[in-house]
C-alpha positions in Angstrom: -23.2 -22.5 -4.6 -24.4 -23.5 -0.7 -22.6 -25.7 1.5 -21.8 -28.4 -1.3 -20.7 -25.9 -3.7 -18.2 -24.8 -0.5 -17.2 -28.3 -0.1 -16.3 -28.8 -3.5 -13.9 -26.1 -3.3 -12.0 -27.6 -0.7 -12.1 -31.0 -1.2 -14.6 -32.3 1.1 -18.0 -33.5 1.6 -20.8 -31.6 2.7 -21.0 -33.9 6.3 -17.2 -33.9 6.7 -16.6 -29.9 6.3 -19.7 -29.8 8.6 -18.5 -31.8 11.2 -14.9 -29.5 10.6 -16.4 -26.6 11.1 -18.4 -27.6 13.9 -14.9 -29.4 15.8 -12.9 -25.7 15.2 -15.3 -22.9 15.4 -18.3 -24.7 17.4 -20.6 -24.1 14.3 -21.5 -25.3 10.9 -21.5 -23.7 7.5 -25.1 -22.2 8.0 -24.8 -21.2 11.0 -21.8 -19.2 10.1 -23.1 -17.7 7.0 -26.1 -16.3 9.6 -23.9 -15.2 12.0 -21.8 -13.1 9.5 -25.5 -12.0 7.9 -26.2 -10.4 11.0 -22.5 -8.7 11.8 -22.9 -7.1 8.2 -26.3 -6.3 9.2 -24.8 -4.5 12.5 -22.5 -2.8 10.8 -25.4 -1.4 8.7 -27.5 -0.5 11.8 -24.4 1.3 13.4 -23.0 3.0 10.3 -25.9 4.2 8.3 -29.3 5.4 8.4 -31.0 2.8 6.3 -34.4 1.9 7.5 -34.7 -1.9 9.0 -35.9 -3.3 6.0 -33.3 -2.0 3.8 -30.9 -3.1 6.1 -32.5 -6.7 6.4 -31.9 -6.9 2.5 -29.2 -5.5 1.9 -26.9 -7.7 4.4 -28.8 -10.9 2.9 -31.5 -12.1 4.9 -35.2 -13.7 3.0 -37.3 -11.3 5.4 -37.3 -8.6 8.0 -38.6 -11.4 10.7 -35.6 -13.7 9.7 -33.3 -9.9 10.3 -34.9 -9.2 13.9 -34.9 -12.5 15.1 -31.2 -13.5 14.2 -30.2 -10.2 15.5 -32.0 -10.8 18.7 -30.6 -14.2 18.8 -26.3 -12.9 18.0 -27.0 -9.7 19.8 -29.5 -10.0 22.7 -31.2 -6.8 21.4 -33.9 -5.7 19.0 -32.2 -4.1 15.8 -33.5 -0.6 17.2 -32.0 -0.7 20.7 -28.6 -2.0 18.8 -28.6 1.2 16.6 -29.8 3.2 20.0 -26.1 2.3 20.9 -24.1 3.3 18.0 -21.4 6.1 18.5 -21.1 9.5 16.9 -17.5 9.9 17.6 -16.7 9.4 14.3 -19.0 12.7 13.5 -21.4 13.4 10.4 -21.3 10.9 7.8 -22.2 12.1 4.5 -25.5 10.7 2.7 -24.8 7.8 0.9 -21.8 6.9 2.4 -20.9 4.4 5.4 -18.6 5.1 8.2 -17.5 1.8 10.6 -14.9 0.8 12.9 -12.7 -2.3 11.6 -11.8 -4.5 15.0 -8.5 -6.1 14.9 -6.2 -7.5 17.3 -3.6 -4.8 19.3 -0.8 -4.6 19.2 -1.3 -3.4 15.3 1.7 -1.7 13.4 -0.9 0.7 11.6 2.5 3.4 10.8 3.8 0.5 8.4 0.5 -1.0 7.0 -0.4 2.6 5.3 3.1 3.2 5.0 3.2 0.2 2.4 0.4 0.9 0.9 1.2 4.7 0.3 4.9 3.1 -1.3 2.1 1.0 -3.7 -0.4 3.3 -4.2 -0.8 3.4 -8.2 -1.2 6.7 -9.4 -5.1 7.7 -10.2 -6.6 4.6 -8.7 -5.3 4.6 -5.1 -4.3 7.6 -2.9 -2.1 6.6 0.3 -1.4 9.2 2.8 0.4 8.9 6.6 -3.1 8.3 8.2 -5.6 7.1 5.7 -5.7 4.8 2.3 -7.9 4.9 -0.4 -9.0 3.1 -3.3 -11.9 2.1 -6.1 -12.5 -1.6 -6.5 -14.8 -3.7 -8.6 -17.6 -5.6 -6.6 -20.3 -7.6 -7.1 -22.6 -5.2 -7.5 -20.8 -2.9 -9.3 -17.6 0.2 -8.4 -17.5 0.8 -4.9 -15.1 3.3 -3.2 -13.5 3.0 0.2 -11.0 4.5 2.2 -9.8 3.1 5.8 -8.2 6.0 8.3 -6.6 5.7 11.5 -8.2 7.7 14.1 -6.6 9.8 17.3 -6.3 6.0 19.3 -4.3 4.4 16.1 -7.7 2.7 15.6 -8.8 2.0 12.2 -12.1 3.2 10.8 -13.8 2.3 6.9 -15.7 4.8 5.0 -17.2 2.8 1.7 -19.6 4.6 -1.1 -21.0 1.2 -2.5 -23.0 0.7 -5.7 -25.1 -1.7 -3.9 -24.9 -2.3 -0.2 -25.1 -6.0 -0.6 -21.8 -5.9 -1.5 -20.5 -4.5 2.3 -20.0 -7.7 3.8 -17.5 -8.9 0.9 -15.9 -5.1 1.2 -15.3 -5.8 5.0 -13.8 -8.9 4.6 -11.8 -8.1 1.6 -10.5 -4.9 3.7 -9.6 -6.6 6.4 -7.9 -9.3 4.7 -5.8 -6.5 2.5 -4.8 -5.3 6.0 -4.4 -8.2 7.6 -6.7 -7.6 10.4 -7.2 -11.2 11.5 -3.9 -12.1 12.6 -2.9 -13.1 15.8 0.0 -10.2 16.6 0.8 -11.9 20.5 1.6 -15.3 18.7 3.8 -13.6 16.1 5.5 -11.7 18.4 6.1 -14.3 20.5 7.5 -16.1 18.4 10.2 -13.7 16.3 11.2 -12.3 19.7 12.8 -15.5 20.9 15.9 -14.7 18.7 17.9 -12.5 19.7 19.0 -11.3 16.2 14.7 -10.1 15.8 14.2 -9.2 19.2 15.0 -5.5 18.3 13.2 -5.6 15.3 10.4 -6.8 17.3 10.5 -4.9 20.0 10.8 -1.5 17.4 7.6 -2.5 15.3 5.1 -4.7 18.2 2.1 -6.2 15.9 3.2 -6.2 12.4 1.6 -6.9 9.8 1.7 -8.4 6.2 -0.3 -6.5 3.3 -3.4 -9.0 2.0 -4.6 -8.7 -1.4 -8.0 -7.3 -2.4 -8.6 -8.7 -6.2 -6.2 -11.8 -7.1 -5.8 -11.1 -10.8 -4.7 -7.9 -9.8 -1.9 -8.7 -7.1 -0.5 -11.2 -9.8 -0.6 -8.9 -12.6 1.2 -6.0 -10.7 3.9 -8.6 -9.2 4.8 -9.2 -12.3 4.8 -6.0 -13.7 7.0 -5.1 -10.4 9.7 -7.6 -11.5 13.2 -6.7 -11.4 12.4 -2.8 -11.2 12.0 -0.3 -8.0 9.0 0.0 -6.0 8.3 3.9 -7.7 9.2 2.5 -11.7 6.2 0.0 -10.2 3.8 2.1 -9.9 4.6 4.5 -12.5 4.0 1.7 -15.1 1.3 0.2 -13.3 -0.3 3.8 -13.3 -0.5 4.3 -17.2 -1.5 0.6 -17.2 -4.5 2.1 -15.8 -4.7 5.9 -16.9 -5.0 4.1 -20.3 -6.9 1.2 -19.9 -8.8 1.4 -16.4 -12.6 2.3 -16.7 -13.4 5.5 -15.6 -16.1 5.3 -12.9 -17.8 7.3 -10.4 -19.3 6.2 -6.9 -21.2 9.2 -4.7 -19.9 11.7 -6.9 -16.1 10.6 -7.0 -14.2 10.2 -10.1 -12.3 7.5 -10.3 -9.9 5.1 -12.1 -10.3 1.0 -11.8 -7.0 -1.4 -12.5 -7.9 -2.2 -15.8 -9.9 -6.1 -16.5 -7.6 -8.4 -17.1 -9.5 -9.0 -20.9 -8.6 -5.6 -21.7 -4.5 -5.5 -21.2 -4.7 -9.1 -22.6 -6.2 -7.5 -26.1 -4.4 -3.8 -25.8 -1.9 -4.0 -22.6 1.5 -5.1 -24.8 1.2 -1.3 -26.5 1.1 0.3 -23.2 3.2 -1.4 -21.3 7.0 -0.6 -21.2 9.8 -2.9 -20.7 11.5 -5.7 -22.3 9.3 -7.7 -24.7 9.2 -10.7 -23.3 7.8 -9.5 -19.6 5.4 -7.5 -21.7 4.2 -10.8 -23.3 4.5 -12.6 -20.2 2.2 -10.1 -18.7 -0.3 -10.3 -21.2 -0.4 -14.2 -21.7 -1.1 -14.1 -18.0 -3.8 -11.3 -18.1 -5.6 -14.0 -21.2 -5.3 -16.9 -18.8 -7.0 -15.1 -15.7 -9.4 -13.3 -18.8 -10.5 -16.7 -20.1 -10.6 -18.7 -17.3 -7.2 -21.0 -17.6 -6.0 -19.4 -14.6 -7.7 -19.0 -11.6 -6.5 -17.7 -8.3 -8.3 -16.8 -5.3 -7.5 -17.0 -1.5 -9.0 -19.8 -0.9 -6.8 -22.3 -3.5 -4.4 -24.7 -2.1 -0.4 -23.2 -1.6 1.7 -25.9 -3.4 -1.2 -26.0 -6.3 -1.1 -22.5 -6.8 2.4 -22.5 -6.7 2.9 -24.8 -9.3 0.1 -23.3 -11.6 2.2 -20.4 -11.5 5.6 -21.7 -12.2 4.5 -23.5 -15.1 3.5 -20.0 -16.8 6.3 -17.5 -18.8 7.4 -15.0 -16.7 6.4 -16.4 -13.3 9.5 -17.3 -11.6 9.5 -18.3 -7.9 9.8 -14.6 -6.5 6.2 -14.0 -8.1 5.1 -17.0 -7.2 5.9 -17.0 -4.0 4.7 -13.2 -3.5 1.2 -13.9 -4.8 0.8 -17.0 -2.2 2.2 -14.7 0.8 -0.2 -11.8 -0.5 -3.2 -13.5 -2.3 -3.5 -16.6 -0.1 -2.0 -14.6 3.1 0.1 -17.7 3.7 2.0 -16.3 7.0 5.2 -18.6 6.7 6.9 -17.4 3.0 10.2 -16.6 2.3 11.6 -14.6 -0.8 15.0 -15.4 -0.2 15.7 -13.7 -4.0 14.3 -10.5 -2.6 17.4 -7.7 -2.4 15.7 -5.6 -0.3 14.8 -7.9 1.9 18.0 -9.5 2.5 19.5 -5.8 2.9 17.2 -5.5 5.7 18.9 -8.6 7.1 22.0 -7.5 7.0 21.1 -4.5 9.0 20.0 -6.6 11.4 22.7 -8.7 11.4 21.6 -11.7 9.6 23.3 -13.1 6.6 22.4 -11.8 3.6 23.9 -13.9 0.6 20.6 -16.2 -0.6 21.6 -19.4 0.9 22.9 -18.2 4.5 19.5 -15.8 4.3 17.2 -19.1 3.7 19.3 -21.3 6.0 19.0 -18.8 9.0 15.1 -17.8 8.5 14.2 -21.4 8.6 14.3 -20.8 12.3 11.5 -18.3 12.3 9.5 -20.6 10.6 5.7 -21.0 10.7 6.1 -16.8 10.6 8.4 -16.2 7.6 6.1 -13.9 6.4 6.0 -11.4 9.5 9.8 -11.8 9.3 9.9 -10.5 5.8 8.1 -7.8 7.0 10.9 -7.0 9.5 13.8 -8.1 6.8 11.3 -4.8 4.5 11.2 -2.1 7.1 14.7 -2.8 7.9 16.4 -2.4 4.5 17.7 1.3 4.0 15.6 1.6 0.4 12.1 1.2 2.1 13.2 2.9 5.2 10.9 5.4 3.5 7.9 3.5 4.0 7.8 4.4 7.8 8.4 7.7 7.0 5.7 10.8 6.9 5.4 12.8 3.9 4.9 16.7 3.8 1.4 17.9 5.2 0.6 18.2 1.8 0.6 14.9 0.5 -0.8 13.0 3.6 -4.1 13.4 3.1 -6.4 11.5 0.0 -8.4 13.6 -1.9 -12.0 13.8 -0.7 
């Protein structure tokens, strides 16, 4: 779409989002696109053994002269002295397959990001373990796999099995956002810690972090199929969802399941799911909407029109609502004052826990009520469990 396609979407004109840009990240939309051209092309250089020219393609430049000089330009280096300088610590990477370091702001709670998404993993479509998550996604350019590890220094590390590299520099930033990479952990912290009542909390758990979402169809649909049930019914629902309707795929030689297209449990998901019949329709009327284009979500829509969009649908009531924005949209300041297990882990910190006094009190730790939710989670003796490592057996994803 270019720039004016991207000002359209928010709302702007093409001089005014340039001259917005430009004010709070000292460049404009061109600029920016190059300089995230030539990261994904880094990331190439350092993580694989592409030749330059594949490289130059594949991370979106018009020619290999465009590639070298931007790189030269970002960098200060040719693109063969910046792959000279890559690391081997990480050890032999398998042929077709990418292995990268994903930066991210310390302190970084990495215990209780896998630790959630191990709770969430759905059954033959994600694998969660104490040190590593994995998962297939759709892309662009077709199935890719990834799985992001934590290494020896609590760092965090990618591996991806694309089915066309083009696609890396959406992975990356759809990984990052799905862990929550880009926050600012000292500001959070900062914050929460100036009530006494968090200051524990704070002080147990330094650099939380709040889940993203990687595909926003998908968070919605799975909130809602999460409704009023436990974490495990969840995923055990949510997992025949997709051991019946998911397409079977396979990316370097890895079988694998993806959550099924919305089209598909819109014409076949009311037989397979389980559950009172009115979520089930609820869940399907929603997966027909996101199927034929009524409803659209992404992260970049606007909170209060989302919201509402949602609210207006069967089935959506403000917990899923609000859950999507926190997740999809990574709004950092929500509060799901109807979530139990939440408000148990304010009482175990000491907070009130009946829905007003819970609401009341958190308005205080506003613009973070997000990364207090997280706190309110890991505190509530039901998801205790999350921070909690599983036999030997079970931490590790399959290959």
């Amino acid at each position: 779409e270019g720039v004016p396609g991207l000002a359209r979407r928010l709302g702007y004109s093409s001089r005014h989002l340039g001259r917005l840009l430009t004010a709070e990240l000292g460049a404009g939309p061109l600029a920016l696109a190059r300089a995230q051209r030539a990261h994904t092309a880094r990331a190439l250089l350092v993580g694989t053994d592409l030749s330059a020219s594949d490289v130059a393609f594949s991370a979106g430049f018009s020619s290999v002269r465009q590639f070298t000089e931007t790189i030269g330009e970002v960098f200060g280096m040719s693109p063969t002295a910046l792959r000279a300088r890559r690391s081997r610590a990480a050890g032999a990477v398998p042929v077709g397959e990418i292995d990268l370091a994903l930066p991210a702001r310390g302190p970084i709670d990495t215990v209780g990001l896998l630790g959630w998404m191990r709770a969430h993993a759905i059954p033959g479509v994600e694998v969660g373990g104490d040190t590593s998550f994995a998962r297939v996604i759709r892309m662009p350019g077709g199935p890719a796999w990834f799985e992001v590890r934590r290494d020896a220094d609590s760092r965090l590390r990618l591996r991806a099995r694309l089915t066309a590299l083009a696609d890396l520099g959406t992975l990356i930033a759809r990984v990052r956002r799905l862990f929550d990479l880009d926050a600012d952990p000292l500001a959070v912290d900062e914050a929460l810690v100036r009530h006494p009542e968090l200051a524990p909390a704070v002080a147990a758990i330094p650099g939380v972090r709040v889940p993203g979402a990687m595909d926003a169809a998908e968070m919605l649909l799975r909130a809602m199929i999460g409704q009023q049930i436990s974490v495990a019914s969840a995923r055990t629902m949510q997992g025949r969802l997709s051991a019946e309707l998911g397409e079977r795929t396979d990316v370097g030689g890895i079988p694998l399941t993806l959550f099924p297209d919305p089209a598909v449990i819109a014409e076949r998901g009311f037989d397979v799911l389980r559950g009172p019949e009115a979520r089930r329709r609820a869940i399907v009327e929603a997966a027909a909407a996101l199927a034929d284009g009524s409803l659209s979500l992404g992260p970049g829509d606007d909170g209060v029109e989302q919201r509402a969009r949602l609210l207006a649908m069967r089935g959506i009531g403000p917990w899923t609502a609000d859950y999507v924005r926190m997740r999809v949209l990574g709004d950092p300041d929500v509060l799901l004052p109807g979530d139990v297990a939440a408000r148990a882990g304010a009482a175990a910190l000491g907070l009130p826990s009946d829905p007003a006094g819970f609401t009341r009190w958190s308005e205080r730790a506003a613009p973070w009520r997000s990364y207090a939710m997280a706190h309110y989670w890991y505190a509530a003796p039901v998801t205790r469990a999350w921070r909690t490592p599983t036999p030997s057996t079970e931490s590790e994803p399959a290959p």
